[in-house]
C-alpha positions as CSV (number, residue, x, y, z in Angstrom):
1,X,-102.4,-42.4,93.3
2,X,-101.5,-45.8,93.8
3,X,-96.9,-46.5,94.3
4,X,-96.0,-49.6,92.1
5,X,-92.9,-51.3,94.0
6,X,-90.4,-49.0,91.6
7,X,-92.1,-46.1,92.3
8,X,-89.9,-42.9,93.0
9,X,-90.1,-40.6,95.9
10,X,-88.2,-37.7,95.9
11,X,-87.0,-36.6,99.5
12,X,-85.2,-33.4,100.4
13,X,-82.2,-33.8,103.1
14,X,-84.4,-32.5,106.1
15,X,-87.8,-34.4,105.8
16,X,-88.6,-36.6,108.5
17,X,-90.2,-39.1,105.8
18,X,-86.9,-40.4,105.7
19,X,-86.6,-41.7,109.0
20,X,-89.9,-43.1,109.3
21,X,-91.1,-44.1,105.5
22,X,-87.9,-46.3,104.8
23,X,-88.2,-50.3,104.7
24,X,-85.1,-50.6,102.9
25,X,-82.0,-48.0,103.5
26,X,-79.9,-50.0,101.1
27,X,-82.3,-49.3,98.3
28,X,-82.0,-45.5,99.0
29,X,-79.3,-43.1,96.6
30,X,-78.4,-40.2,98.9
31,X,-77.1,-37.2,96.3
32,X,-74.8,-34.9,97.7
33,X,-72.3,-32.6,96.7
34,X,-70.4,-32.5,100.4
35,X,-68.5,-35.3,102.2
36,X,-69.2,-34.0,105.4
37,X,-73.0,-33.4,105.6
38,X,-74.7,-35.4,102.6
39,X,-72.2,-38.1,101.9
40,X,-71.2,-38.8,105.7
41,X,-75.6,-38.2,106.7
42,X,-76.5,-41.0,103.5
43,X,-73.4,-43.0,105.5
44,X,-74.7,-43.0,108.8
45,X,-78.6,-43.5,107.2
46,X,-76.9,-47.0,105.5
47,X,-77.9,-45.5,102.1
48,X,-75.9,-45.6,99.0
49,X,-74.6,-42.5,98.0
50,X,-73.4,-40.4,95.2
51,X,-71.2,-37.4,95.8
52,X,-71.2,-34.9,92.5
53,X,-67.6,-33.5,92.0
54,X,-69.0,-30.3,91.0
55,X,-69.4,-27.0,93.5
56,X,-66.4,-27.1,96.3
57,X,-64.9,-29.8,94.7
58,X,-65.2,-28.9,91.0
59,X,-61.3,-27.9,90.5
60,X,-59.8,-30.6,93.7
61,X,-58.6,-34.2,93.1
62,X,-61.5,-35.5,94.6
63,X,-59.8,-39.0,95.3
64,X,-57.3,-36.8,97.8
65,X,-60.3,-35.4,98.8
66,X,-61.8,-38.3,99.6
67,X,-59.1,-40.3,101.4
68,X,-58.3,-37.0,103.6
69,X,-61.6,-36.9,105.0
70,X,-61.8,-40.9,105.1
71,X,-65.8,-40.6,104.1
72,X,-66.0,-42.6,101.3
73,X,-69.0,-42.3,98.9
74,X,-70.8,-45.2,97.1
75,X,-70.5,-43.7,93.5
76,X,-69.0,-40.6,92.1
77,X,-70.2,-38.4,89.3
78,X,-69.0,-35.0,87.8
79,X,-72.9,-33.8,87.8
80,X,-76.1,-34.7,86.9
């Protein structure tokens, strides 16, 4: 099983791959639906991220949200 240069890897939150498999952090989309573990962890890992306004945040104003916890995501969707 051969990757092409577009393949996809699918990687959950606490595999080590990440850390060791990753040429490129910048071409990496860290999905989250927390500021303060998967947005602020996809941060720190200088991967783009996408927080889902759906779970805790589902009913909040997620731009206050946002600005009070001053962790800013890369994209924002309501789900997937």
């Amino acid at each position: 099983n051969e990757r092409s240069p577009r393949s996809v890897e699918t990687l959950g939150d606490r595999d080590e791959r990440i850390l060791h498999q990753i040429a490129d952090p910048s071409r990496v989309l860290m999905v989250g639906d927390t500021l303060y573990t998967d947005i602020l962890g996809g941060n720190a890992m200088g991967f783009q991220t996408l927080l889902l306004q759906c779970g805790i945040y589902l009913h909040e104003n997620i731009d206050n949200v946002i600005a009070q916890a001053g962790i800013s995501p890369t994209y924002i969707a309501p789900g997937l």
